[in-house]
N, C-alpha and C positions, 0 to 999 in steps of 0.2 A: 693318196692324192699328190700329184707334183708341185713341188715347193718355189717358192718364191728366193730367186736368187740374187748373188749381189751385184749383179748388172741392171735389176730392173728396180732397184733406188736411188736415190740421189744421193747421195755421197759427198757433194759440194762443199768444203767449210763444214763437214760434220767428223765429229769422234767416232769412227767405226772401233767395235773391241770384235778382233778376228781371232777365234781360237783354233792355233793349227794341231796338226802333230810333227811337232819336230823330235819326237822319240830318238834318235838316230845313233846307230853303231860309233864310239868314239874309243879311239887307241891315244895312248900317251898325246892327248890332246890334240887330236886329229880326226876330223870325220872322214871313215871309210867308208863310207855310201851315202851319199848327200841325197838319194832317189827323194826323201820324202820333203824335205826343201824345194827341191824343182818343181817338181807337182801343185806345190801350192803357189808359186810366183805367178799363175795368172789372174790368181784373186786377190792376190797383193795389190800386181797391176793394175787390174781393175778399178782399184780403190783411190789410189797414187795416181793414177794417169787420169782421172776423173775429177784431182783436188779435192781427194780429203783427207782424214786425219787420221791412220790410220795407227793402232795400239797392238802388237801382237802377242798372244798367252799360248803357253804349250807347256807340257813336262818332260823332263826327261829323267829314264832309271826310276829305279825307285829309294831314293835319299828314305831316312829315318823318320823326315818330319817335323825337326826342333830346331831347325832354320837353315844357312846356308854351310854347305858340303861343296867344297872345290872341283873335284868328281864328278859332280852332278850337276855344273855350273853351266847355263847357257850361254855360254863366251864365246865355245868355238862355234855355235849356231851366229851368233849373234857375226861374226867374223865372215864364216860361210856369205852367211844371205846378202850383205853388204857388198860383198865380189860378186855375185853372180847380180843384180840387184846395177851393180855400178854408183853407189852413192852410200853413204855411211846411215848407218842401223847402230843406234846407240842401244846399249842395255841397260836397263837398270837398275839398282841396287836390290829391288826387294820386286814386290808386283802388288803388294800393298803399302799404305802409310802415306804420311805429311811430303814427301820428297816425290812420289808418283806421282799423286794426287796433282803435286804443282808442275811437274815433268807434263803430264797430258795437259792441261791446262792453257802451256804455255806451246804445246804443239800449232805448227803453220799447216796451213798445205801443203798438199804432195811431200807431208813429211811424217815420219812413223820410225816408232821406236819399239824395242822389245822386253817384254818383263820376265823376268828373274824366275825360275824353275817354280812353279805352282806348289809343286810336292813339297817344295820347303818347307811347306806349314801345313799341316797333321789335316786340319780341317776342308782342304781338299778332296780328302777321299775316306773321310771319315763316315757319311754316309753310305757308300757304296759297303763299305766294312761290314759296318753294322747290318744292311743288307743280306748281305751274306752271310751271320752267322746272326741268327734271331737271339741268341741267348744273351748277343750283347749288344741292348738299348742303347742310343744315345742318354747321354742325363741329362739334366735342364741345363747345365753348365756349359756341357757338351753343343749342345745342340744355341745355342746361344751365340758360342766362336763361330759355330757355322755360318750361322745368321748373317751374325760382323765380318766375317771373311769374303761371303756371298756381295753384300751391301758395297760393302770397299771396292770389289773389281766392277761390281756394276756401275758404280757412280765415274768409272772413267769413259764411258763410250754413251753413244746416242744411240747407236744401233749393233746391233750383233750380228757379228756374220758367225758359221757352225761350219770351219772347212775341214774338220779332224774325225773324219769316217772310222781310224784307228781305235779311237775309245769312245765312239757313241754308244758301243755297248756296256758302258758304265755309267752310273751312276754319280757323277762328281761335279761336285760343286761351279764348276767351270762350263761343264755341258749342259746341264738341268736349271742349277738356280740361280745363274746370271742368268740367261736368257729368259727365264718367269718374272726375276724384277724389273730387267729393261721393257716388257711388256710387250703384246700380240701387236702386229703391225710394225715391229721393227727389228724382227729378229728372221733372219733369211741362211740360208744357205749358201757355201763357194761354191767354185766351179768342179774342185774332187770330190768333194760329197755328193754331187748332185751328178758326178761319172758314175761312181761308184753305186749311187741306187740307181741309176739308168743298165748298167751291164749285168749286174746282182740281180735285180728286177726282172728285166727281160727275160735272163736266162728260166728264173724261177717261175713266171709269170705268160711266156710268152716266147718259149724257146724254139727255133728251127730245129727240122728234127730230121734224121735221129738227134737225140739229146742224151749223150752221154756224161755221168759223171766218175772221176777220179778219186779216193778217199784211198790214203794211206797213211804212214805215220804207227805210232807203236802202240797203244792203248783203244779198243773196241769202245773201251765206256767213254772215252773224247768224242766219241762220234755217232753215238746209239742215236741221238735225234735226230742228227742229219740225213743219218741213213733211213730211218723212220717217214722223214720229213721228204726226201728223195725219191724215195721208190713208188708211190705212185706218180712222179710227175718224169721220169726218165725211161729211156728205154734201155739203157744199155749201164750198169754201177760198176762199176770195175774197185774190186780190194786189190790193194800190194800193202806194202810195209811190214812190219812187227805184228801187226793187229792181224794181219792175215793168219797165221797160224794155231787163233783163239777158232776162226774158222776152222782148219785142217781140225783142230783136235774137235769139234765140234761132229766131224764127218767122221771121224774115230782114224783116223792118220796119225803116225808115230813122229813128234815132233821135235825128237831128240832134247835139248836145251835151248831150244826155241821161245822167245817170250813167248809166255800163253797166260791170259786171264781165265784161270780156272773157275772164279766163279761169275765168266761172262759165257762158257761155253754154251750153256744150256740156253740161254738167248741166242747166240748165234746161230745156235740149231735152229732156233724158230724164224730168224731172220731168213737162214738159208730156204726153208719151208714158204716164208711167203714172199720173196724173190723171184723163185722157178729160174724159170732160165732169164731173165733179168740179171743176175748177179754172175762176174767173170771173175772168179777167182786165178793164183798164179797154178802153171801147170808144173811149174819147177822152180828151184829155188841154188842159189849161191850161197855154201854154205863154209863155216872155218868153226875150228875149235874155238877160237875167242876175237872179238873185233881187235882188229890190231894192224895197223899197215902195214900191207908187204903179205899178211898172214895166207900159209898154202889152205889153199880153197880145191873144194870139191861141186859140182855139179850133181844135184839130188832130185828124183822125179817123183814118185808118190812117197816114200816115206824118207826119213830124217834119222838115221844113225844115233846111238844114245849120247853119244862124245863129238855132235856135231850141233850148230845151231845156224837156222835162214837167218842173213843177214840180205839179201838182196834178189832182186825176182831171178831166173834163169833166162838160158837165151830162146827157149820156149816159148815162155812167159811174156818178154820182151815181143816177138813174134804176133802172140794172138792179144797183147795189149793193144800194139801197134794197128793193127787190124780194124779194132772198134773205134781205134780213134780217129785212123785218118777216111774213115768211112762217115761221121758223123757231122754235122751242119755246126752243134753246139756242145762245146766240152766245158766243165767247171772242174776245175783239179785243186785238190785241198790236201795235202801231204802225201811225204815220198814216197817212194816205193823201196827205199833200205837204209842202212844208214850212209849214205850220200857223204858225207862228211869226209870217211875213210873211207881212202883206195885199198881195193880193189873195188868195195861195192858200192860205189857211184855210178855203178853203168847201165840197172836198171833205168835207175831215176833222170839220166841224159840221153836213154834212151825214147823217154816219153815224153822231153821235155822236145825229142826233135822230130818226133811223130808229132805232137799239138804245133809244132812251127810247120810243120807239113801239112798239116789241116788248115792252119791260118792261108798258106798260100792259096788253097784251092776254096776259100772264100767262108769256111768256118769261123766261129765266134769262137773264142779261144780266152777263157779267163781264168788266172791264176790266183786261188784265194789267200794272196800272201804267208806269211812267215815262214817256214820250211820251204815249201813248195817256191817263193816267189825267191828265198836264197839262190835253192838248185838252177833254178832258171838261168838266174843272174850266172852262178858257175859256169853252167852249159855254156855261157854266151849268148844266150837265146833270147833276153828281153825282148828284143825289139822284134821280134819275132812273135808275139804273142797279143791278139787284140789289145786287154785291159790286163793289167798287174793290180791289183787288189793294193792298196796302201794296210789293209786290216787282217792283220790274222785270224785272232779271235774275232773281229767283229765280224767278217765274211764268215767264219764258220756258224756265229748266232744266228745272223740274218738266213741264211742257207736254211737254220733249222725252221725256219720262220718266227721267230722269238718277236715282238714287242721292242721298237729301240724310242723309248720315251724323248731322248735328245732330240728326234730326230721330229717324233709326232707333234711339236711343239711350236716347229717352226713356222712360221708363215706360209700358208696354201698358198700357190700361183693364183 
């Protein structure tokens, strides 16, 4: 069901608590890619240009959890958003405690401040943990900090906005049990969240077709759902990456020192089986004795030399990829096709990043389901060249499987 968003509440003289994801790449105290700041300033706006009070929470890294780590500080976000923003974004000290508490409190309109790294404190993601690994319950103890930690961020807002599509696939305290205390009817969605299930959705839900999808990257078992999840609603799945050659040895191909999940091949056989011609694997491969810049490379077409390993598709490969993609209405791309990183075998992966801008032109939906994939893009140069950029790595890859994102189910229906 379509969610109720935070343009269609009032906002006036109220304590909005907006959870972003300001996740963001940071070098010697410098944000190198601001992407996921920008994306959220029109729900800021929204809020600010509407007069109200707005609080903002996000994490960034993964700090220890036993309080504050300079590393992990959100200063330079705090810094950023204030420049782009034109008006000062104070930060503060903790995101719970006596000095928050009266920090929101004493908030005006059109005025909003930001809270101190979530992760600082354990119980955060203490639940999600426990999740993941059944053999280790919360205790009563445990589960108690949560509680108080939950209580604390709740009591600063009236209403919740959910603009952090990055980690709806998690389980944390910030996404689930603030928004169950501040209670049904005031807890809404932004404006990226609410992109992000519109282009996710559609594709999945209601794609123009052909409807091809992209899945590369280095591991078969990262992906077995989605590819599961994929193939009866696609017409066209295209494999590259590292994971492609679990494939090759599947089809009994000699894959030299090729990564191979040896004990994913015997599934891939069955995938390749129920595929048929659905599934476009590489026809060749760019191959080097060891990743390494600069490293002399070889051109390989059915098999792989024992003292050689694919690091990136061929110009083959490049060719009949290109093909399926700029032929299709709707493309979903979710990891590379090599290791992109190092040159020389970046050239797959800029090669299909500038087929998918080729397709965009000629009126294709064209969506990159962040992290690896939404890098290369950025690399090629090609962002803006691409319908929608995913802000979610993993969560785009959950959702794609169709996984359950309880954050999200929680929110107030339109």
């Amino acid at each position: 069901m379509p969610k109720r968003t935070i343009d269609q509440v009032d906002v006036t003289g109220r304590r909005v608590l907006m959870r972003v994801d300001f996740n963001v790449p940071i070098e010697d105290g410098r944000i190198t890619d601001d992407r996921r700041i920008v994306q959220a300033l029109p729900s800021i706006r929204s809020v600010l240009d509407r007069g109200g009070r707005l609080i903002l929470m996000s994490h960034l890294g993964r700090p220890e959890g036993k309080g504050f780590e300079e590393a992990y500080s959100l200063e330079p976000v705090g810094r950023r958003l204030g420049e782009l923003l034109n008006r000062e974004v104070a930060l503060a000290a903790d995101c719970i405690g006596t000095a928050v508490a009266e920090r929101a409190a004493a908030l005006k309109n059109e005025e909003c401040f930001l809270l101190e790294n979530l992760r600082f404190h354990a119980e955060e993601t203490l639940i999600d943990k426990a999740k993941k690994n059944p053999d280790k319950r919360l205790t009563p103890e445990q589960a108690s900090r949560v509680d108080a930690f939950a209580n604390a961020l709740a009591s600063l807002g009236a209403l919740y906005c959910n603009d952090a599509f990055g980690t709806c696939h998690r389980r944390h305290v910030s996404m689930y049990d603030v928004p169950m205390k501040i209670g049904a009817g005031r807890r809404v969605c932004g404006f990226l969240l609410k992109k992000e299930l519109q282009f996710l959705g559609d594709a999945l839900h209601a794609p123009r077709r052909p409807f091809v999808a992209i899945l590369g990257g280095a591991k078969v078992s990262d992906k077995i759902g989605v590819i599961e999840s994929l193939l009866p609603k696609v017409d066209r799945l295209i494999v590259g990456g590292a994971m492609a050659y679990t494939f090759f040895a599947a089809r009994g191909a000699d894959i030299g020192k090729s990564l191979c999940e040896q004990d994913k091949v015997e599934l891939a056989r069955k995938l390749i089986d129920k595929a048929g011609d659905k599934l476009v694997l590489p026809l060749d491969s760019v191959c080097a004795a060891e990743l390494r810049a600069g490293v002399e490379t070889r051109v390989c077409d059915s098999s792989i030399p024992a003292d050689l390993m694919g690091l990136d598709i061929g110009p083959r490969s490049i060719e009949r990829f290109s093909e399926v993609v700029k032929a299709a209405k709707t493309v979903v791309w979710n990891g590379p096709m090599g290791a992109f990183e190092t040159k020389p075998f970046h050239v797959g992966t800029a090669a299909i990043a500038a087929a998918l801008a080729e397709a965009t032109k000629k009126g294709a939906t064209t969506i990159i389901g962040g992290g690896d994939s939404a890098a290369a893009v950025e690399q090629a140069g090609l962002a803006d060249s691409m319908t929608h950029i995913s802000t979610g790595g993993g969560a785009s890859l959950e959702f794609l499987e169709g996984k359950p994102f309880a954050t999200i189910d929680i929110l107030d229906e339109a």
